[in-house]
Backbone as a chain_set.jsonl record, in Angstrom:
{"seq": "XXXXXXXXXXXXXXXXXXXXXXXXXXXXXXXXXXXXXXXXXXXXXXXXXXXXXXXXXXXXXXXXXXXXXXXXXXXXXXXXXXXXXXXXXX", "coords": {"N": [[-7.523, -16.229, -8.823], [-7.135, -14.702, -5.832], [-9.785, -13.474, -3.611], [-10.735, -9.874, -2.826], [-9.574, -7.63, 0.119], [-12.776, -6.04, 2.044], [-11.516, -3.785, 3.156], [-9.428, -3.249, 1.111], [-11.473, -3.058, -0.874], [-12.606, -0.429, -0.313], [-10.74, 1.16, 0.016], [-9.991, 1.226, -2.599], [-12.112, 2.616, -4.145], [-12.187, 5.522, -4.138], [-11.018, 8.506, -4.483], [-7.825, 9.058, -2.995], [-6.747, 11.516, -1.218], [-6.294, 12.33, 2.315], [-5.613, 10.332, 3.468], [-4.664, 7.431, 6.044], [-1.656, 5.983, 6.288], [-2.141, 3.121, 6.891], [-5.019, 2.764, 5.919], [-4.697, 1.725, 4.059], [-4.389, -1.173, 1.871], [-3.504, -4.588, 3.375], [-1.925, -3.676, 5.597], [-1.831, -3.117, 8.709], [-1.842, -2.143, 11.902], [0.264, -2.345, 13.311], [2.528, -2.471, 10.769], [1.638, -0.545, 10.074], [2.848, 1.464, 12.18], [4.937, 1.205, 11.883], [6.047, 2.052, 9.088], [5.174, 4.515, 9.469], [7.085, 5.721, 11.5], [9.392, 5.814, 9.551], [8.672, 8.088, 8.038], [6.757, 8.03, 6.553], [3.346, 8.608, 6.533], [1.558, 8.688, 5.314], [-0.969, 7.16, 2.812], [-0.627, 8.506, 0.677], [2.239, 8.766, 0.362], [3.403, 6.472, 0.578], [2.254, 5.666, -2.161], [3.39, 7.68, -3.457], [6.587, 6.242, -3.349], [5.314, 3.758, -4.035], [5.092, 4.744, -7.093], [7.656, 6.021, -7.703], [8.847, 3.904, -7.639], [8.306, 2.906, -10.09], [5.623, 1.62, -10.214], [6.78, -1.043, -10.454], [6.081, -4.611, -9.3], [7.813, -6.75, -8.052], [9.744, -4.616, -7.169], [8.497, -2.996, -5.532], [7.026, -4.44, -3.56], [9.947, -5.889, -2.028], [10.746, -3.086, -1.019], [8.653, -2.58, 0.879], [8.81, -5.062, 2.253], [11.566, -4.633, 3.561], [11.364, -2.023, 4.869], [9.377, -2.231, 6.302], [8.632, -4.716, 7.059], [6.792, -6.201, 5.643], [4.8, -9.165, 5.485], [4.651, -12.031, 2.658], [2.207, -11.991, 1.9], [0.845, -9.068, 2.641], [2.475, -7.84, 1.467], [1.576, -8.077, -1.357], [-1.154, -7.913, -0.976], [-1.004, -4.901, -0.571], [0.444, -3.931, -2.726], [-1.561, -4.606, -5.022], [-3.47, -3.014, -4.068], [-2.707, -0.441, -4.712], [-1.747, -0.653, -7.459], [-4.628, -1.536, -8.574], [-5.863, 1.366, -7.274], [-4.182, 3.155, -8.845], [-5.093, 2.78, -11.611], [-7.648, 3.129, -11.679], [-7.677, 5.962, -11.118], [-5.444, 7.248, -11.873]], "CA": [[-7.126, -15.023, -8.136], [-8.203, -14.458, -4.575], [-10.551, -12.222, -3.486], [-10.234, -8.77, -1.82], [-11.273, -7.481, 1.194], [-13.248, -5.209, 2.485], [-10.316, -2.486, 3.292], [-9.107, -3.384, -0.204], [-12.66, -2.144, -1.643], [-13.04, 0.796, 0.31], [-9.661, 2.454, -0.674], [-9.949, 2.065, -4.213], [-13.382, 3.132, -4.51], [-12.211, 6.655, -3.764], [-9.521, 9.35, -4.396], [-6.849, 9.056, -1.414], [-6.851, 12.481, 0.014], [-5.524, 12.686, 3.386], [-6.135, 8.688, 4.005], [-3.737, 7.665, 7.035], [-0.883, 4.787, 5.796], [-3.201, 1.972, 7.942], [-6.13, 2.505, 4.994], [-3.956, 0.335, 2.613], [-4.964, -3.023, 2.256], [-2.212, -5.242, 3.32], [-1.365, -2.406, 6.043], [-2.383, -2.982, 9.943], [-1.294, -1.179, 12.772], [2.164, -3.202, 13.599], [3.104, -2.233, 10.017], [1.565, 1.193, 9.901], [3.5, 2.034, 13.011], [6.725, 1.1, 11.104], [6.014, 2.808, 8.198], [4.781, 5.98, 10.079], [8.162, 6.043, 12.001], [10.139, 5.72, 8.724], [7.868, 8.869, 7.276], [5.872, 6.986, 5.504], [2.532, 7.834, 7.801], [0.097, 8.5, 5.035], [-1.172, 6.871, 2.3], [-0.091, 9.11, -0.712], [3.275, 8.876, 0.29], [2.964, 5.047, 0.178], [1.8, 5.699, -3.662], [4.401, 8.269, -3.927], [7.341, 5.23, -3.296], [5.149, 2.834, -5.109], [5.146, 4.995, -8.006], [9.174, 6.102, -7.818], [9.777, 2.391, -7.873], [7.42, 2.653, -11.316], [5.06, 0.423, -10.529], [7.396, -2.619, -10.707], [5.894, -5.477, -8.801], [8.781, -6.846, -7.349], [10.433, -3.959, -6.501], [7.701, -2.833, -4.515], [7.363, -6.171, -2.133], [10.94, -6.151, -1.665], [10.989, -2.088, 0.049], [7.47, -2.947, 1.706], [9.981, -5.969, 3.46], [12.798, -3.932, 3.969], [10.981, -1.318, 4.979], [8.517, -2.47, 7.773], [8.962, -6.314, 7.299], [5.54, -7.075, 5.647], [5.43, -10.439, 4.542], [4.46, -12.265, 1.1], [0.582, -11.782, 1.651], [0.431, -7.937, 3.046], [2.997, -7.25, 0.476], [0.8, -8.392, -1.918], [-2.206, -6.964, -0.447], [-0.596, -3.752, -0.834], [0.678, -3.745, -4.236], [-2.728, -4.852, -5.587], [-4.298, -2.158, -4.175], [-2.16, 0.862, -4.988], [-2.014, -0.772, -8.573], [-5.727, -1.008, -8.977], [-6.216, 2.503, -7.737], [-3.623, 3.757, -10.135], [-5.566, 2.209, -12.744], [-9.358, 4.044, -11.342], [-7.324, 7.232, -10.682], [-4.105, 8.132, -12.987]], "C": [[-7.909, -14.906, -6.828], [-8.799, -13.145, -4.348], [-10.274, -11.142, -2.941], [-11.065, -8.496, -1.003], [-11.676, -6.584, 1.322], [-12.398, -4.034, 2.247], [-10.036, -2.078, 2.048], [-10.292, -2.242, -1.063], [-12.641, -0.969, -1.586], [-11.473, 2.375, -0.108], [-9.647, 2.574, -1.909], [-11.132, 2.287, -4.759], [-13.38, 4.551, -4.628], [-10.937, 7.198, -3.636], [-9.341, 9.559, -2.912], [-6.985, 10.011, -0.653], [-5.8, 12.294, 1.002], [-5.62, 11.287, 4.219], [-4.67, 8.477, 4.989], [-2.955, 6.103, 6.441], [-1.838, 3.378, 6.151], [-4.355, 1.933, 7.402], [-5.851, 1.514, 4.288], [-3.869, -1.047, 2.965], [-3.242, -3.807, 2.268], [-1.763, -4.377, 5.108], [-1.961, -2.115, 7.384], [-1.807, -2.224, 10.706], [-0.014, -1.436, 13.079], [3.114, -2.324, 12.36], [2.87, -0.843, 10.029], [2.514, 2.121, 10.666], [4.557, 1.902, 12.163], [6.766, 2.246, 10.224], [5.576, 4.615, 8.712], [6.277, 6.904, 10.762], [9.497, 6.034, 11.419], [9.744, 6.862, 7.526], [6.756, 8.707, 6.61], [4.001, 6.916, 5.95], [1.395, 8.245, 6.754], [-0.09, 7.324, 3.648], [-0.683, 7.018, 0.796], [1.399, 9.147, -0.612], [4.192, 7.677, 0.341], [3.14, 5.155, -1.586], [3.144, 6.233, -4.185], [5.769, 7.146, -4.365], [6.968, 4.182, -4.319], [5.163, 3.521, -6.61], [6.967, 5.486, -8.484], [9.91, 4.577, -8.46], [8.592, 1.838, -9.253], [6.82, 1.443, -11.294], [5.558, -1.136, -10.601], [7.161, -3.718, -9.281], [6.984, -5.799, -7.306], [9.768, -5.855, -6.304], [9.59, -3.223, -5.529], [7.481, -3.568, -3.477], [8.63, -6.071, -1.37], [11.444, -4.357, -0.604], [9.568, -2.136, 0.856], [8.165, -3.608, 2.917], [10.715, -5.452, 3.684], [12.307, -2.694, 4.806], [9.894, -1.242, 6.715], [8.405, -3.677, 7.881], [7.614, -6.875, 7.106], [6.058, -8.733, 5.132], [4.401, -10.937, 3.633], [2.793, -11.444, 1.143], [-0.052, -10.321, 2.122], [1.286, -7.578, 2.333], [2.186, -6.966, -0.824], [-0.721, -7.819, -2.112], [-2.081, -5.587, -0.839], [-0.496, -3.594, -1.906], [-0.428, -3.689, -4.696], [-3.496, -3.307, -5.41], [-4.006, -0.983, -4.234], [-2.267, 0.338, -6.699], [-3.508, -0.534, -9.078], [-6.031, 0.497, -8.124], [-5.707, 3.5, -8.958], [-4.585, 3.775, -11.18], [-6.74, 2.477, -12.735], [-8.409, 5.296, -11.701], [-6.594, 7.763, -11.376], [-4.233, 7.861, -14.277]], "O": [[-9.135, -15.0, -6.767], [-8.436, -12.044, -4.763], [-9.235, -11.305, -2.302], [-12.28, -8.668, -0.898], [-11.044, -5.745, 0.68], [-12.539, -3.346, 1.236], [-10.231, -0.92, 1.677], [-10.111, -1.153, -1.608], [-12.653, -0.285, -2.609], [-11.347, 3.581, -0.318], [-9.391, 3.63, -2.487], [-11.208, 2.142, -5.979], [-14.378, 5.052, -5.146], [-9.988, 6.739, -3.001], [-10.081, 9.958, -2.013], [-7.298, 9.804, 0.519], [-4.62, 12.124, 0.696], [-5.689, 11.231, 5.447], [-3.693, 9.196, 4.781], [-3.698, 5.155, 6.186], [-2.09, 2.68, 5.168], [-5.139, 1.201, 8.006], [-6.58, 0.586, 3.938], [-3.469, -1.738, 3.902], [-2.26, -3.66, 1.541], [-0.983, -5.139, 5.68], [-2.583, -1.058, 7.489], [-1.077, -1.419, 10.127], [0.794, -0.508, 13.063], [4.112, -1.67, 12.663], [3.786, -0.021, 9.999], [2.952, 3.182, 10.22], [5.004, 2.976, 11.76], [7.389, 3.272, 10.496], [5.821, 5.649, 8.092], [6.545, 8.101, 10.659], [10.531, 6.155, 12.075], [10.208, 6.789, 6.388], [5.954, 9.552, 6.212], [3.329, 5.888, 5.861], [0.249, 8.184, 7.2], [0.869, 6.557, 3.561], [-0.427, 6.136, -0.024], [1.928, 9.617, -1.62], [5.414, 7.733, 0.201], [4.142, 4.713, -2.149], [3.877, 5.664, -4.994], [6.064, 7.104, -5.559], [7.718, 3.729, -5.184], [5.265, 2.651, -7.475], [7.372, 5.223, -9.617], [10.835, 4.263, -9.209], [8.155, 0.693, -9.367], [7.127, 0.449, -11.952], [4.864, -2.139, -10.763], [7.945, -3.662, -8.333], [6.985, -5.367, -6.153], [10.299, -6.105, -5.222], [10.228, -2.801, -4.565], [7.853, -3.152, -2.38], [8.559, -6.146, -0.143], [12.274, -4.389, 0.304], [9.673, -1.323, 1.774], [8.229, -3.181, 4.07], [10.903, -5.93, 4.803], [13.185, -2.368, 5.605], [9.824, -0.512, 7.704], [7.991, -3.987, 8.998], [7.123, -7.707, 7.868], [7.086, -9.232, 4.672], [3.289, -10.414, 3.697], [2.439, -10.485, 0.456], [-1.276, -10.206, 2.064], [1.073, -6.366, 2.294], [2.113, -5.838, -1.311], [-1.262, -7.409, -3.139], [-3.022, -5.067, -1.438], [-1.452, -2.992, -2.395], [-0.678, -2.516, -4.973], [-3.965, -2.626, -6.322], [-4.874, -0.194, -3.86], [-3.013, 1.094, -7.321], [-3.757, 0.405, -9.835], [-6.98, 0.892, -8.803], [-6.338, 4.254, -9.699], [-4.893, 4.872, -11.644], [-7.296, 2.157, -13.785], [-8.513, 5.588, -12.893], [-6.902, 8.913, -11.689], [-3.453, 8.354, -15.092]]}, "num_chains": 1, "name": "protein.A"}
């Protein structure tokens, strides 16, 4: 399994709050802008989607790409780290 980074750490060390979409690992500014201009501009509303689409792996990756056009490894990035906070937090 590869490691996580930094960003990764730092968001799931700590309830979300008012965290801005561009906290989420996987989730730079190119993409944040997307996702910001598709509603999408914080963090919990990120979770919100990943949790509608119950947690399911796949189906999360696949509106991440459709969505702001991450690709395999910031999809990935992402998922991981909305799953492990779930899994500190809910």
């Amino acid at each position: 399994m590869s490691s996580t980074s930094q960003k990764h750490k730092d968001f799931v060390a700590e309830p979300m709050g008012e965290k801005s979409v561009m906290a989420l690992a996987g989730i730079g500014e190119v993409l944040g802008k997307r996702l910001e201009e598709k509603g999408f501009d914080k963090a919990y509303v990120v979770l919100g989607q990943f949790l509608v689409l119950r947690k399911d792996e796949e189906l999360f990756r696949e509106w991440l790409k459709d969505t702001c056009g991450a690709n395999i490894k910031q999809q990935g990035d992402c998922y991981s780290c909305l799953r492990e906070w779930c899994d500190s937090f809910l």
